[in-house]
Backbone as CSV, one residue per row, in Angstrom:
resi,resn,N_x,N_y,N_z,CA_x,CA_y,CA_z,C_x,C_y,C_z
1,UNK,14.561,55.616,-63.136,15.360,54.413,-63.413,15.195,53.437,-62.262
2,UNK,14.838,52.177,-62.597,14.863,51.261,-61.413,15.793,50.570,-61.396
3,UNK,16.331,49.424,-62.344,17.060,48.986,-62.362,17.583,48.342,-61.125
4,UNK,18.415,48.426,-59.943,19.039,47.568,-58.849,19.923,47.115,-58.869
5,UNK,19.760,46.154,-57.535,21.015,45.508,-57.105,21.976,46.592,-56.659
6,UNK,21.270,47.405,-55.564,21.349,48.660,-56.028,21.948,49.385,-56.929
7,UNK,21.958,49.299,-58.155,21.617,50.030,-59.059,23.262,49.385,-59.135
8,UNK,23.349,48.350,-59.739,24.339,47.484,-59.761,25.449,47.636,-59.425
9,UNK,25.489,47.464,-57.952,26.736,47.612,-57.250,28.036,48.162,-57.396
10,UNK,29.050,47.848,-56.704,30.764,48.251,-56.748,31.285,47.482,-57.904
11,UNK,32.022,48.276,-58.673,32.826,47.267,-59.834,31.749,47.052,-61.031
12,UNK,30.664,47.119,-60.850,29.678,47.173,-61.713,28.796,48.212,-61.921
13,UNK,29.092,49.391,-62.093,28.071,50.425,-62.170,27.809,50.912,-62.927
14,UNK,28.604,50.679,-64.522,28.657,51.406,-65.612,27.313,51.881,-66.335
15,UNK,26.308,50.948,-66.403,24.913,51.389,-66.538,24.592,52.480,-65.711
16,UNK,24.409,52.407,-64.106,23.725,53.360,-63.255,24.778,54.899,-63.257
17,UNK,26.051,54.856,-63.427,27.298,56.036,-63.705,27.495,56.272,-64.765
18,UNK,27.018,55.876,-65.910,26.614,56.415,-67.200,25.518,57.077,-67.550
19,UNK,24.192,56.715,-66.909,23.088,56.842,-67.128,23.091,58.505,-65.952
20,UNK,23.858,58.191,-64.760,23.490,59.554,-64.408,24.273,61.058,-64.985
21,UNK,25.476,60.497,-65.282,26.041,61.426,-66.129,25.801,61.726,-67.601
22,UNK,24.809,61.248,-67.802,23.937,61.635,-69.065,24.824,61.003,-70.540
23,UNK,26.141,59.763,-70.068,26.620,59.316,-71.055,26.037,58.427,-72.067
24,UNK,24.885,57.482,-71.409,24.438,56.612,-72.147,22.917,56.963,-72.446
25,UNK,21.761,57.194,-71.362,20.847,57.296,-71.107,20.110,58.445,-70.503
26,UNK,21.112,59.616,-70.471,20.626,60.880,-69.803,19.795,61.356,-70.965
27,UNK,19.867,62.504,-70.862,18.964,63.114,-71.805,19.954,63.150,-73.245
28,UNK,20.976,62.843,-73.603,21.771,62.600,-74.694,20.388,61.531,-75.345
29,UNK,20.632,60.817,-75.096,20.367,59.580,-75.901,18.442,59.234,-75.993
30,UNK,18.065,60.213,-74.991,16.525,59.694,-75.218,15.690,61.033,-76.173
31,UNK,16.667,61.791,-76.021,16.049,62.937,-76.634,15.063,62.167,-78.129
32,UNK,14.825,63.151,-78.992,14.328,62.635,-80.095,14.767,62.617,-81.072
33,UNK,15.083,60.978,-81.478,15.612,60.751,-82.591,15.414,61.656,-84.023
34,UNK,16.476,61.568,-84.868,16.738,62.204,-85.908,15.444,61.701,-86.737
35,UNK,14.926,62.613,-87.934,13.763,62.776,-88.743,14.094,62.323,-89.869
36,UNK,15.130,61.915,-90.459,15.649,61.511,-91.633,15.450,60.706,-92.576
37,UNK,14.758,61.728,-93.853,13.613,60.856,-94.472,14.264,59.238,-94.772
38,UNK,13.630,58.629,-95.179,14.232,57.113,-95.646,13.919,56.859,-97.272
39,UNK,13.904,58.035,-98.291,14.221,58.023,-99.674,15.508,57.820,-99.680
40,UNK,15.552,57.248,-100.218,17.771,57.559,-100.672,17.992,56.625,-100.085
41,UNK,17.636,55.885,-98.690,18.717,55.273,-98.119,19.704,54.148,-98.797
42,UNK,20.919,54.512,-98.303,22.119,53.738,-98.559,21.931,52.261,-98.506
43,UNK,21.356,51.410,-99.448,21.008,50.094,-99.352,22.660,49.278,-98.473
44,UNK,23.341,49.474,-99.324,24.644,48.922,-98.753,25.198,48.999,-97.250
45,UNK,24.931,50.695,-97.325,25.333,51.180,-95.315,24.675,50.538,-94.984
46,UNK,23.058,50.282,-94.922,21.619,49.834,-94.174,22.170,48.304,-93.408
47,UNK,22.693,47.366,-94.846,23.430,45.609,-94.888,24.584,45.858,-94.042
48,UNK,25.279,46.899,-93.940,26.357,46.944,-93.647,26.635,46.811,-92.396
49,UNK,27.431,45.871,-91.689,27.646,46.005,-89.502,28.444,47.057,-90.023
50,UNK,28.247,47.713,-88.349,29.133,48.425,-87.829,30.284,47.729,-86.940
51,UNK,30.698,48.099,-85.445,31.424,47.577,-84.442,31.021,46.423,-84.241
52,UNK,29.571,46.183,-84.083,28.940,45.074,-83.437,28.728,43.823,-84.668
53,UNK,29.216,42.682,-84.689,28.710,41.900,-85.834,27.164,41.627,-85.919
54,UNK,26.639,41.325,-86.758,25.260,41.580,-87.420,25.134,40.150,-86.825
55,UNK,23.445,40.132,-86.072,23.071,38.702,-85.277,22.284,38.568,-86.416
56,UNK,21.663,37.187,-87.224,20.955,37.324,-88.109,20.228,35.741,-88.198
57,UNK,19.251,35.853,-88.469,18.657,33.951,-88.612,18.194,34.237,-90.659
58,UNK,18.001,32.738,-90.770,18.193,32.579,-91.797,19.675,32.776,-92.969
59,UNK,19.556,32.037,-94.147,21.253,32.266,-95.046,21.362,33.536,-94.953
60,UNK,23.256,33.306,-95.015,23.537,35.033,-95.227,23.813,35.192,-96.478
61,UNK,23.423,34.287,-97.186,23.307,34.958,-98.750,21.587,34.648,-99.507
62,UNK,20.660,34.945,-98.657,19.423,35.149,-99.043,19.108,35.918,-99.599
63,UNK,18.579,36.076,-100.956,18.100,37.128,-101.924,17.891,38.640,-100.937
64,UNK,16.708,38.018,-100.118,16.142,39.151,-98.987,16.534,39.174,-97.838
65,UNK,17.064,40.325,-97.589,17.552,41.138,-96.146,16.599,41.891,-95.367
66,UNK,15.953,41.236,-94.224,15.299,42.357,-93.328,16.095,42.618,-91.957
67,UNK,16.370,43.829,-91.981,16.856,44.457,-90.738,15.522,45.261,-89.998
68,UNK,15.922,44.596,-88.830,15.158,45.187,-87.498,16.137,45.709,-85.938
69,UNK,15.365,46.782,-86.041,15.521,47.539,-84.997,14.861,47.265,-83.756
70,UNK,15.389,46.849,-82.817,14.564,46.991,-81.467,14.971,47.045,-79.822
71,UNK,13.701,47.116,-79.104,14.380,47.795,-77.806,14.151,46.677,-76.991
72,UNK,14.410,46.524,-76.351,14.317,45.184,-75.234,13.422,45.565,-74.224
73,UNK,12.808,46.640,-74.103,11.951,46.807,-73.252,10.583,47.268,-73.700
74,UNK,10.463,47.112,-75.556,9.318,47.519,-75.837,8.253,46.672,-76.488
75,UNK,7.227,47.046,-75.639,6.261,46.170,-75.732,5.334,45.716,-76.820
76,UNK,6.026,46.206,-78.439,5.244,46.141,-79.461,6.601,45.152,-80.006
77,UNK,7.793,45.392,-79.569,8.870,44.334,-79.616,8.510,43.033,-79.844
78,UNK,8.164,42.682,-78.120,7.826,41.626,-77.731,6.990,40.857,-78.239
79,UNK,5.656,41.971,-78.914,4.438,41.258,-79.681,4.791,40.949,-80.613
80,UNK,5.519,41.328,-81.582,6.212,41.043,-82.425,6.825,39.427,-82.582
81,UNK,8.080,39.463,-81.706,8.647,38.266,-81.829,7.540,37.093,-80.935
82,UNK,6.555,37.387,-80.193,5.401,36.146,-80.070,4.821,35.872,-81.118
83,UNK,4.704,36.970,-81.981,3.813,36.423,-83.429,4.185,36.630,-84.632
84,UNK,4.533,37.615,-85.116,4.432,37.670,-86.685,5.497,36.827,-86.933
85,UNK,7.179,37.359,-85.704,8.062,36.844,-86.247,7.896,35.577,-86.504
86,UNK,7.597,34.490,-85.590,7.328,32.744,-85.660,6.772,32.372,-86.865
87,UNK,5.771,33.352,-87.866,5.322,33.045,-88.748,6.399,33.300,-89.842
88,UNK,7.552,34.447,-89.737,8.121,35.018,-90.798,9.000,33.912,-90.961
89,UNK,9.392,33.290,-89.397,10.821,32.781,-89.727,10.134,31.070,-90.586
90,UNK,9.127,30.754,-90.340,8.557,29.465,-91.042,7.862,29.750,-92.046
91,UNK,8.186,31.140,-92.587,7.618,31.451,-94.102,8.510,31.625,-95.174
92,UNK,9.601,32.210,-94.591,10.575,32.929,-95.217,12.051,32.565,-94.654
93,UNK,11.799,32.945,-93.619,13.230,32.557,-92.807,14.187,31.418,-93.228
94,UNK,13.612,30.749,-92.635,13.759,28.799,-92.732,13.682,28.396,-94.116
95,UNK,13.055,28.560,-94.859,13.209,28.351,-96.554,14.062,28.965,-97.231
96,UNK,14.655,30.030,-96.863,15.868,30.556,-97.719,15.664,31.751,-98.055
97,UNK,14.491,32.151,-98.309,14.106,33.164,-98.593,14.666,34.598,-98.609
98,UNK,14.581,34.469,-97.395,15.010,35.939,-96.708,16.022,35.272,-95.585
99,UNK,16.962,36.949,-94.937,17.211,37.132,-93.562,16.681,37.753,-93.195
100,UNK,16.792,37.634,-92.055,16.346,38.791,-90.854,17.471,39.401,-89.899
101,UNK,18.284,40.347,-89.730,19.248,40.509,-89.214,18.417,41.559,-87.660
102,UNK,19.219,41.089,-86.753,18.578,42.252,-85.407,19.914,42.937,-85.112
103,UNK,19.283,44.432,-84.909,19.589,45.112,-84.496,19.666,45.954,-83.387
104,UNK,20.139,45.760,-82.202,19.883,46.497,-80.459,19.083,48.079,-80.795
105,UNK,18.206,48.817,-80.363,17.767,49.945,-80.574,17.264,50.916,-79.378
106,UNK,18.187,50.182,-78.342,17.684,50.767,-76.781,17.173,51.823,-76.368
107,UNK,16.166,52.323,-75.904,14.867,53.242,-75.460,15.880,53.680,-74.073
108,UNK,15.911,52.939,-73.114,16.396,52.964,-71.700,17.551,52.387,-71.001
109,UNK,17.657,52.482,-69.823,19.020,52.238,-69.608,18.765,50.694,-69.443
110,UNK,17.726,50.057,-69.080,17.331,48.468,-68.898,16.964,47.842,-70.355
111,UNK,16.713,48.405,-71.512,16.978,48.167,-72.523,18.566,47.811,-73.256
112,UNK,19.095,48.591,-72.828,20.406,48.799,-72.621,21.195,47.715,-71.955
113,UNK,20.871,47.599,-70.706,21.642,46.334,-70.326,21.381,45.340,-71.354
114,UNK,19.932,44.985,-71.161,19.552,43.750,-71.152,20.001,43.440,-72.791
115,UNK,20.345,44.285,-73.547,21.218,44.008,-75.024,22.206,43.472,-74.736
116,UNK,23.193,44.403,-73.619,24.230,44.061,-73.477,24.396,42.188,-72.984
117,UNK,23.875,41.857,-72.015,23.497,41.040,-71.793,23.443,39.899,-73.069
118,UNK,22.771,40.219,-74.037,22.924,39.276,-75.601,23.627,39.273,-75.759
119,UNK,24.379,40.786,-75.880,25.881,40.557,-76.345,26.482,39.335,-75.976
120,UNK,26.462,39.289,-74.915,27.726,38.701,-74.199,27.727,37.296,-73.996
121,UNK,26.536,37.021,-74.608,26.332,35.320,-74.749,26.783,34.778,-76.156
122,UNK,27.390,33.643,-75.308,27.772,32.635,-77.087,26.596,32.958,-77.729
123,UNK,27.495,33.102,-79.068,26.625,32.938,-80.577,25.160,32.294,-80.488
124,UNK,25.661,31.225,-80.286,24.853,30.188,-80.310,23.215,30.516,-79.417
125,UNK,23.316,30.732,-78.516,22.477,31.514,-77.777,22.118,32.778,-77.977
126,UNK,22.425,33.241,-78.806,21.949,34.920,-78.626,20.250,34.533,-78.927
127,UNK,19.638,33.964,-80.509,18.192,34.296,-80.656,17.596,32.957,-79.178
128,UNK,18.031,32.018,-78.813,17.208,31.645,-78.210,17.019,32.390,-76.672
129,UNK,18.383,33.221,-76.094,18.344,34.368,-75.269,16.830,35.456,-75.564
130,UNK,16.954,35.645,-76.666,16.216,36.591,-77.261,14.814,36.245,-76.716
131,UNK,14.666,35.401,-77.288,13.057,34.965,-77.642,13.026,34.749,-75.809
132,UNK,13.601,34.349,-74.976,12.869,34.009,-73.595,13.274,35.371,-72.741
133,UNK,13.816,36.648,-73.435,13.809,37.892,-72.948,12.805,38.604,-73.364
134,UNK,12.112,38.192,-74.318,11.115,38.749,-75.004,10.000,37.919,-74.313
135,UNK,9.809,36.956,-74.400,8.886,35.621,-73.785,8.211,36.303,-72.150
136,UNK,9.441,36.814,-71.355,9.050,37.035,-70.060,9.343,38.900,-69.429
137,UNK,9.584,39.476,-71.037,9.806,40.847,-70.611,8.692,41.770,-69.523
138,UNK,7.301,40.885,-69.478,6.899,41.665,-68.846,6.919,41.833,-67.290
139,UNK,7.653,40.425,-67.294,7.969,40.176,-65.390,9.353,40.868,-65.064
140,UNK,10.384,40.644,-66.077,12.117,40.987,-65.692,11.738,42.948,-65.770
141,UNK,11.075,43.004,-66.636,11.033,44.206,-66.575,10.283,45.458,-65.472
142,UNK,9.324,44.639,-64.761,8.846,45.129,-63.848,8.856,44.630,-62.093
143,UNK,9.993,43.541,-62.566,10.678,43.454,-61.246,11.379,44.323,-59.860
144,UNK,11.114,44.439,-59.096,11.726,45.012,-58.125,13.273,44.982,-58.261
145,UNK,13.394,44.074,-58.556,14.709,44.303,-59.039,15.184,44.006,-60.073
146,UNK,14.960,44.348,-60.822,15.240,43.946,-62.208,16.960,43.575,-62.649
147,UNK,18.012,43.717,-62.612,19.129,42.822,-62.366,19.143,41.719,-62.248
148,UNK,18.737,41.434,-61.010,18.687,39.919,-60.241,17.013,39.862,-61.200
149,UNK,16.608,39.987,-61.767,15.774,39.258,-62.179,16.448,38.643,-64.128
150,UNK,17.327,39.914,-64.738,17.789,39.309,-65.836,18.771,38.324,-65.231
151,UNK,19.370,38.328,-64.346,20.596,37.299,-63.564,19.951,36.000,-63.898
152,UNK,18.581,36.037,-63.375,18.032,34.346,-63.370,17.948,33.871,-64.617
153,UNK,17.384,35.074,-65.734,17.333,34.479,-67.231,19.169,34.219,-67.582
154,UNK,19.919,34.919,-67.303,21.282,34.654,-67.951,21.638,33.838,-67.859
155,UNK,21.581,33.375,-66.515,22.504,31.877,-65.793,21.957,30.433,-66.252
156,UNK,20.293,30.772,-66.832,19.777,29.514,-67.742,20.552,29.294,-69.224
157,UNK,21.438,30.813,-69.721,22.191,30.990,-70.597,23.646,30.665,-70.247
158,UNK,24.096,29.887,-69.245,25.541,30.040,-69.056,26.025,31.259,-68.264
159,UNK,25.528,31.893,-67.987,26.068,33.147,-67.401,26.673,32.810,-65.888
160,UNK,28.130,33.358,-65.109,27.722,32.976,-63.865,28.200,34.362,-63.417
161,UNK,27.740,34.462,-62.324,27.719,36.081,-61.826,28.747,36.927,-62.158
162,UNK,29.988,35.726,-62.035,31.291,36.608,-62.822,31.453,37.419,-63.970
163,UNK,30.824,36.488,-64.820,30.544,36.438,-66.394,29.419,37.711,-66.489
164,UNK,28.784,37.685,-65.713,27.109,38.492,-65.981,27.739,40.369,-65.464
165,UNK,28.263,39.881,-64.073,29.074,41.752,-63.682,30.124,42.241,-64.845
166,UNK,30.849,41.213,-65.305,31.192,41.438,-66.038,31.314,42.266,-67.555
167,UNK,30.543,41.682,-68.000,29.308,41.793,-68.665,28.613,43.432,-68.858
168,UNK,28.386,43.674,-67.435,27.701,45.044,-67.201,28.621,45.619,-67.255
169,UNK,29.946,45.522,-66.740,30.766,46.779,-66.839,31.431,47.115,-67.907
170,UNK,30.618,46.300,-69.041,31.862,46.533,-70.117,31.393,47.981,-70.890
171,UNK,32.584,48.951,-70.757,31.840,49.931,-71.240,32.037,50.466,-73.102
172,UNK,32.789,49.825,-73.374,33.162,49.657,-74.662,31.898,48.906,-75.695
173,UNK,31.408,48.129,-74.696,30.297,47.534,-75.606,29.133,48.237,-75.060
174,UNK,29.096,48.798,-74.237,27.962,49.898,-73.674,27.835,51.163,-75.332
175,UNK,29.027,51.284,-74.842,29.306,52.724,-76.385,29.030,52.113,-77.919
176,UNK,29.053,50.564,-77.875,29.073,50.384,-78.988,27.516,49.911,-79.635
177,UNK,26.806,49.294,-78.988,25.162,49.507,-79.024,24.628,51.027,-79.468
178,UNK,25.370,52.157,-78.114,24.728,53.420,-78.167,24.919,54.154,-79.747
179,UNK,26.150,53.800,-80.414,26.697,53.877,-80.980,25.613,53.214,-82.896
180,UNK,25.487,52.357,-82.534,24.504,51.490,-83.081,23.018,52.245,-83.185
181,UNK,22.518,52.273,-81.866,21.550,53.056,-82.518,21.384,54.924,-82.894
182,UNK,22.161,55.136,-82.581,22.688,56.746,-82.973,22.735,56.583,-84.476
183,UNK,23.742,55.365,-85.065,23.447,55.434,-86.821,22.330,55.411,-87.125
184,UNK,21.050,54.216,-86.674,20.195,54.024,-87.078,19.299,55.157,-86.934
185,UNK,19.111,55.929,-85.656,18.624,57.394,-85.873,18.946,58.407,-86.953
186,UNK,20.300,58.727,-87.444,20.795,59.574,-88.018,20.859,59.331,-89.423
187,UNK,20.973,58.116,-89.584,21.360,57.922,-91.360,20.056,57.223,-91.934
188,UNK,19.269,56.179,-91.244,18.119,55.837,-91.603,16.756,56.075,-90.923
189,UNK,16.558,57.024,-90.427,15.775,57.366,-89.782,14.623,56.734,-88.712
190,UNK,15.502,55.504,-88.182,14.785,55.327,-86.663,14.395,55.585,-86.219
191,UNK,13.279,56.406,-85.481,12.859,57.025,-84.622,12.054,56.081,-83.032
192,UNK,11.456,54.769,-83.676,10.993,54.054,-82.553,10.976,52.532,-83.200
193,UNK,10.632,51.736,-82.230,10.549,50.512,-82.193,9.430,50.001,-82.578
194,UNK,9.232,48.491,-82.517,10.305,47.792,-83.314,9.992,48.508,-84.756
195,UNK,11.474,48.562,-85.616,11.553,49.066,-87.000,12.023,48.016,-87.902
196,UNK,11.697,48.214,-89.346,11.660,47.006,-90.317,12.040,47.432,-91.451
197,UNK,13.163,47.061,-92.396,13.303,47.680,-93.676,13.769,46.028,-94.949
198,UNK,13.016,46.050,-95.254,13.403,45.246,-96.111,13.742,45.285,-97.705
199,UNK,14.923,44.800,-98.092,15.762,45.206,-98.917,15.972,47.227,-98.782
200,UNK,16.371,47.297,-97.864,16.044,49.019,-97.791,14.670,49.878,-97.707
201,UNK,13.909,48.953,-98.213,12.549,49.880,-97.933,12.049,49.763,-96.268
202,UNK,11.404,50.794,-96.412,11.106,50.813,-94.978,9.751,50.699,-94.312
203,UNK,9.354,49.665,-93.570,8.067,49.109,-93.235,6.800,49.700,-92.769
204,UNK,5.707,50.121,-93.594,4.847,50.668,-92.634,3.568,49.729,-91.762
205,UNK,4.233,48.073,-92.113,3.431,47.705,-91.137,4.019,46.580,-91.148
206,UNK,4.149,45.699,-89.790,4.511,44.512,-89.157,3.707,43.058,-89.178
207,UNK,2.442,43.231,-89.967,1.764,42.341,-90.104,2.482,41.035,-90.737
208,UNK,2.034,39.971,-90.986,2.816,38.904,-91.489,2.461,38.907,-93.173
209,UNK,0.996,39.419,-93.673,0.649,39.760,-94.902,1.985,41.103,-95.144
210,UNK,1.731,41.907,-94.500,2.776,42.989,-95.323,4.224,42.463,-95.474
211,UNK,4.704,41.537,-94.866,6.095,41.131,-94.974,5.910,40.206,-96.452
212,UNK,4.791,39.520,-96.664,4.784,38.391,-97.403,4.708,39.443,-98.774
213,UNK,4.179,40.270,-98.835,4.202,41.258,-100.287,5.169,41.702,-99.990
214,UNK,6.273,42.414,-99.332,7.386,42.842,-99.201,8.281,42.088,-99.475
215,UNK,8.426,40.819,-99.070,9.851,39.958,-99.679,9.517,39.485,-101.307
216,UNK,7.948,39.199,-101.525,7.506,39.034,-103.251,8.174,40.078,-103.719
217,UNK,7.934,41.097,-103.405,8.156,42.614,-103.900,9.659,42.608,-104.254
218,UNK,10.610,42.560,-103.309,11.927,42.270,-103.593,12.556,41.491,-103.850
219,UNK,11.826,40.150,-103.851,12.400,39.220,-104.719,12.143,39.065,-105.869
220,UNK,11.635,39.901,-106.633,11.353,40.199,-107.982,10.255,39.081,-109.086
């Protein structure tokens, strides 16, 4: 774990004192996700928030629903929202078509923050948060200090250090991500990132062609 600031200071440690007591990120949570085929799945549970309200672009009454799963620190993530997504959301998105709802799916304990971190920004900001956490994941993430390096992206978000420690220590919304992706392991069978199910079916490829037969497909 790198993480910092040393390993985020007094009053703020809930990441680094979770993670060593195996509450969030010990071996609880990285072990290997549940195998659970994805026949059957519960179209409704799938649409359905849990604790966390559902972040989503495009209408929320669009014929088509795609839910995605993902980790903030993974690097097929990231490729993702540089490309296919930009095409989905000016194919589908933006026309009405479809949603796209995201879902936190944290790998690590810096995955983990750095959700939390979305969390905790106005509405309004969460996808454009997104896209410049994704935009520069490969520097925040391999920062020496990685803290003070999401610090600099937050505070372009409004964040001020108050707001941001804050933020980290919340451990209620720590549990409620973990919480988040534990369903998505267990009831729809998550296993890795980024994941894609549209109208309930479940994606075997991320291309921008397979989405475009996938929303035809379910939009009947």
């Amino acid at each position: 774990m790198k993480i910092d600031r040393r390993t985020l200071t007094t009053g703020v440690g809930v990441i680094a004192a979770a993670g060593a007591a195996g509450l969030y990120f010990g071996t609880d949570l990285l072990k290997p996700a549940a195998t659970t085929s994805t026949d059957g799945i519960d179209i409704e549970a799938l649409h359905t928030a849990g604790e966390l309200a559902d972040m989503f672009v495009g209408p929320a009454d669009a014929p088509v629903t795609i839910v995605e799963y993902a980790s903030m620190t993974c690097p097929h993530c990231a490729a993702f929202h540089s490309g296919t997504y930009r095409q989905l959301k000016e194919n589908h998105l933006d026309t009405g078509a479809a949603k796209l709802i995201f879902r936190e799916f944290p790998l690590d304990d810096l995955a983990l923050f750095a959700a939390m971190i979305l969390r905790c920004a106005d509405d309004a900001k969460f996808f454009p948060l997104l896209d410049v956490l994704f935009e520069q994941q490969s520097a925040w993430s391999a920062a020496e200090d990685q803290v003070d390096a999401l610090f600099g992206i937050a505070r372009q978000a409004g964040f001020t250090e108050e707001s941001f420690n804050a933020c980290a220590a919340d451990e209620d919304l720590a549990r409620a991500i973990r919480d988040q992706r534990e369903k998505a392991s267990g009831e729809f069978g998550v296993s890795g990132t980024p994941a894609f199910f549209v109208n309930g079916e479940r994606m075997a490829s991320s291309s921008i062609a397979a989405f475009d037969d996938a929303i035809a497909a379910a939009a009947g």
